[in-house]
Chimera marker file (.cmm) of the C-alpha trace (Angstrom):
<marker_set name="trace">
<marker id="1" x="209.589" y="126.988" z="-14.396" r="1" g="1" b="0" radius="0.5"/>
<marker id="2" x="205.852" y="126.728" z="-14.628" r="1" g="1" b="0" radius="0.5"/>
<marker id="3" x="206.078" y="125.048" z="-17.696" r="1" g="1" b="0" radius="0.5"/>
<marker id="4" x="208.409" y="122.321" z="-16.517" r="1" g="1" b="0" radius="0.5"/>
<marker id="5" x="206.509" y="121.654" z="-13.572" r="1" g="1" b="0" radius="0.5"/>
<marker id="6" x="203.445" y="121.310" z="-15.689" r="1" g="1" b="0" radius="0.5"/>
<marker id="7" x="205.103" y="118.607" z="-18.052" r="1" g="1" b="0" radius="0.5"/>
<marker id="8" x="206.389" y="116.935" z="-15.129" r="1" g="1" b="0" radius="0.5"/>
<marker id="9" x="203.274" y="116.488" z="-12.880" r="1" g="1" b="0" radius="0.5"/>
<marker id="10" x="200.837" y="116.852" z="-15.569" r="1" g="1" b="0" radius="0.5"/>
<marker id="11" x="198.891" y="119.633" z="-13.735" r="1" g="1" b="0" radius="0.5"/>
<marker id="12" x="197.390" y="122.711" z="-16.199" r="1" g="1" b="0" radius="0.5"/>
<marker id="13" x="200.017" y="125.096" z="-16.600" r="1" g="1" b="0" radius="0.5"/>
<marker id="14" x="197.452" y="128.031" z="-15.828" r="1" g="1" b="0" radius="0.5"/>
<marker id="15" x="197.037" y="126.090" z="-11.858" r="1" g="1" b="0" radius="0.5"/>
<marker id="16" x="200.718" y="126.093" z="-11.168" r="1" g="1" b="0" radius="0.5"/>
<marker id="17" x="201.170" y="129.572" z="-12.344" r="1" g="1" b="0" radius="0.5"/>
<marker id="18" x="197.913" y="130.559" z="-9.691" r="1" g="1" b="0" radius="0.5"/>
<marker id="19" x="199.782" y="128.395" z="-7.685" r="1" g="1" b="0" radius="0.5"/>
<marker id="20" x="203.172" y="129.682" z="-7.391" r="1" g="1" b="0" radius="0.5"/>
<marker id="21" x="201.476" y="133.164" z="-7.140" r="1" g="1" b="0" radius="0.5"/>
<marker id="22" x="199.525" y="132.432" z="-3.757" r="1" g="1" b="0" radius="0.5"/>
<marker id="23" x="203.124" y="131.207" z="-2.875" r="1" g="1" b="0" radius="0.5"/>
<marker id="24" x="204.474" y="134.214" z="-3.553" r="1" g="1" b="0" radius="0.5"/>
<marker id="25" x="202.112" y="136.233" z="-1.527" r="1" g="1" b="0" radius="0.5"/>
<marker id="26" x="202.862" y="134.198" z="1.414" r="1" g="1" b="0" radius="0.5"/>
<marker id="27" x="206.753" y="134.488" z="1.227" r="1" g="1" b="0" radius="0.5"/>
<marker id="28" x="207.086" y="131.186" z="0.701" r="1" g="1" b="0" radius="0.5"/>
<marker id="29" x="208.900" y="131.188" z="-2.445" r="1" g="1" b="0" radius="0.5"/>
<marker id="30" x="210.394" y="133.945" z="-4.575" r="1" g="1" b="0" radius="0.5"/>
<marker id="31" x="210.808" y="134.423" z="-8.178" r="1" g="1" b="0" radius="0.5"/>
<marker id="32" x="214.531" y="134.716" z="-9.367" r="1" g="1" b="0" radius="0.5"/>
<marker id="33" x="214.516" y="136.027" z="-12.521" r="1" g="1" b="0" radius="0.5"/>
<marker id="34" x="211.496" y="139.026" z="-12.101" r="1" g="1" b="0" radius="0.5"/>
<marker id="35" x="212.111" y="140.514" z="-15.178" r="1" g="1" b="0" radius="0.5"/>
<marker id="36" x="211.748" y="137.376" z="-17.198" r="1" g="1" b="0" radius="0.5"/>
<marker id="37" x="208.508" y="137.473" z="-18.951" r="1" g="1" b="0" radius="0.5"/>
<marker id="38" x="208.789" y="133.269" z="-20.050" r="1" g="1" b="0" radius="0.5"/>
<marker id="39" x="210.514" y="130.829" z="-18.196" r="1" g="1" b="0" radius="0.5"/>
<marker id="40" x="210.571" y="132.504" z="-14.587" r="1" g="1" b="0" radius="0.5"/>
<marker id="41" x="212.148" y="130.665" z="-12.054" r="1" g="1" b="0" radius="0.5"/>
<marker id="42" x="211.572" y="130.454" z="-8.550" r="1" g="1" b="0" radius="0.5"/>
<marker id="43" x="212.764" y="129.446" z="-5.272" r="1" g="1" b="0" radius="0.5"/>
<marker id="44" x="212.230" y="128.877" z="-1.750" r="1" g="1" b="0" radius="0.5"/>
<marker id="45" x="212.036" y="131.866" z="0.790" r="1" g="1" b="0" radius="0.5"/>
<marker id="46" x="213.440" y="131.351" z="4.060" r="1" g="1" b="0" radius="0.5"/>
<marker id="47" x="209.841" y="130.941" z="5.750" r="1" g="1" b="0" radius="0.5"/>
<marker id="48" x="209.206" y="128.319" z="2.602" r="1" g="1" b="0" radius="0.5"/>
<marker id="49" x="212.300" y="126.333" z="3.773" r="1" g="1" b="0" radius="0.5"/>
<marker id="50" x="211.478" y="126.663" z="7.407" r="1" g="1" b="0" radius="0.5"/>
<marker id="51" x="207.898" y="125.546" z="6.761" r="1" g="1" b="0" radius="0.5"/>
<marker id="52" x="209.321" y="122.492" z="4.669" r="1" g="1" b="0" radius="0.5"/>
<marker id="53" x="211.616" y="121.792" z="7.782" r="1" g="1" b="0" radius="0.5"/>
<marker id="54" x="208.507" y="122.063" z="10.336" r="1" g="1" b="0" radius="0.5"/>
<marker id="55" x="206.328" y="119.643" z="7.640" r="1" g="1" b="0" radius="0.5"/>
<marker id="56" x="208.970" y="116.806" z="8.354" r="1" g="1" b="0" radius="0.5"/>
<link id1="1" id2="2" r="1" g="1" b="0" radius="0.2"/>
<link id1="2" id2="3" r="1" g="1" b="0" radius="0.2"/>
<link id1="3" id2="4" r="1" g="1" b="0" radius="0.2"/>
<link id1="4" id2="5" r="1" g="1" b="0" radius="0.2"/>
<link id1="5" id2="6" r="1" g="1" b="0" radius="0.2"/>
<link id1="6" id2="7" r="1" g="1" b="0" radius="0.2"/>
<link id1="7" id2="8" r="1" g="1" b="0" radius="0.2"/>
<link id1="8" id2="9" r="1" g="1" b="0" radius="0.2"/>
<link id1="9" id2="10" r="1" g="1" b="0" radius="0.2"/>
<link id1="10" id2="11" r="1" g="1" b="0" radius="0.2"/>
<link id1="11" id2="12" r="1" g="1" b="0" radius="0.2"/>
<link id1="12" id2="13" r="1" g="1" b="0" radius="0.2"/>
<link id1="13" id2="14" r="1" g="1" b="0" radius="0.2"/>
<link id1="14" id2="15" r="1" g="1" b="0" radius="0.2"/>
<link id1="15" id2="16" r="1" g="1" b="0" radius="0.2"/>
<link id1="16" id2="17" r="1" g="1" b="0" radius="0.2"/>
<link id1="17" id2="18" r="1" g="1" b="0" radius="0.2"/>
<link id1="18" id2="19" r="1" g="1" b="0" radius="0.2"/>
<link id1="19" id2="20" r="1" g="1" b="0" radius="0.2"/>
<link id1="20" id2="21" r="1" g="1" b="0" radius="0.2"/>
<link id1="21" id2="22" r="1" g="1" b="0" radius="0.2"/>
<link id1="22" id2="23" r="1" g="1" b="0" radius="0.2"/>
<link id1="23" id2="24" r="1" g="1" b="0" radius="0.2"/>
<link id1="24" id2="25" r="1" g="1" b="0" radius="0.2"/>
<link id1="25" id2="26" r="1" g="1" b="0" radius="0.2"/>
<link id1="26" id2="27" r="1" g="1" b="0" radius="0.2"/>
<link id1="27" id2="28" r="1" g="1" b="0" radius="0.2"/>
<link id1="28" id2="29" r="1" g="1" b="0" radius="0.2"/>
<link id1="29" id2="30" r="1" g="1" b="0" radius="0.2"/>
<link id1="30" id2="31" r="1" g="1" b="0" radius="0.2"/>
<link id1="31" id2="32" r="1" g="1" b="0" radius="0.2"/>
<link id1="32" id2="33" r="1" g="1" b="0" radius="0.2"/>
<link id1="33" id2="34" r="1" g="1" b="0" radius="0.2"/>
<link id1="34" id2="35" r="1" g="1" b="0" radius="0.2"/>
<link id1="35" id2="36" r="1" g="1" b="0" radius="0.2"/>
<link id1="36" id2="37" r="1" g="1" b="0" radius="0.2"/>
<link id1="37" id2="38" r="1" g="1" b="0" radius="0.2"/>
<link id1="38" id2="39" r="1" g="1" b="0" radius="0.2"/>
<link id1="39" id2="40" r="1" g="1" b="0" radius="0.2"/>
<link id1="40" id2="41" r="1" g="1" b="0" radius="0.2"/>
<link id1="41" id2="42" r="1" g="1" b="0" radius="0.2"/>
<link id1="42" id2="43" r="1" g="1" b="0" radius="0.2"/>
<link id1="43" id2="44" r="1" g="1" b="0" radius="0.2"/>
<link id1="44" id2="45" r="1" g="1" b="0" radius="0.2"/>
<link id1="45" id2="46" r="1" g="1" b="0" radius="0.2"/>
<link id1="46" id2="47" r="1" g="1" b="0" radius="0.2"/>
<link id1="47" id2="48" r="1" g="1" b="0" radius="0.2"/>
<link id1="48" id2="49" r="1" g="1" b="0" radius="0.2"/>
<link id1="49" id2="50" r="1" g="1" b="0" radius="0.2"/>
<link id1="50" id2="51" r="1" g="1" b="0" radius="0.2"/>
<link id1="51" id2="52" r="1" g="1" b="0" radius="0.2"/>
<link id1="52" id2="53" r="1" g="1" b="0" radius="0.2"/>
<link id1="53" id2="54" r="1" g="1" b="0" radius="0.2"/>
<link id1="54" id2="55" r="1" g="1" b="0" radius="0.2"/>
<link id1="55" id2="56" r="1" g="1" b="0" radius="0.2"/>
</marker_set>
């Protein structure tokens, strides 16, 4: 969740929600719960997990 990422890292909620929204538009992670207005979750894609696995 945005939210809980935000608490966590102490980054502005509003720049992990832009964040996780140019993620999206790459397909590199998906949101699991779309109709969810608070406390969307998201995931990985498969191109996410394969970029992850091409970082290391």
């Amino acid at each position: 969740m945005p939210s809980e990422i935000s608490k966590d890292t102490g980054i502005v909620q509003n720049h992990i929600s832009n964040t996780l929204r140019q993620l999206k538009d790459h397909d590199l992670v998906e949101c699991i719960n779309p109709e969810v207005r608070k406390g969307r979750l998201y995931r990985l894609t498969e191109n996410g997990e394969n970029l992850i696995k091409n970082l290391k």
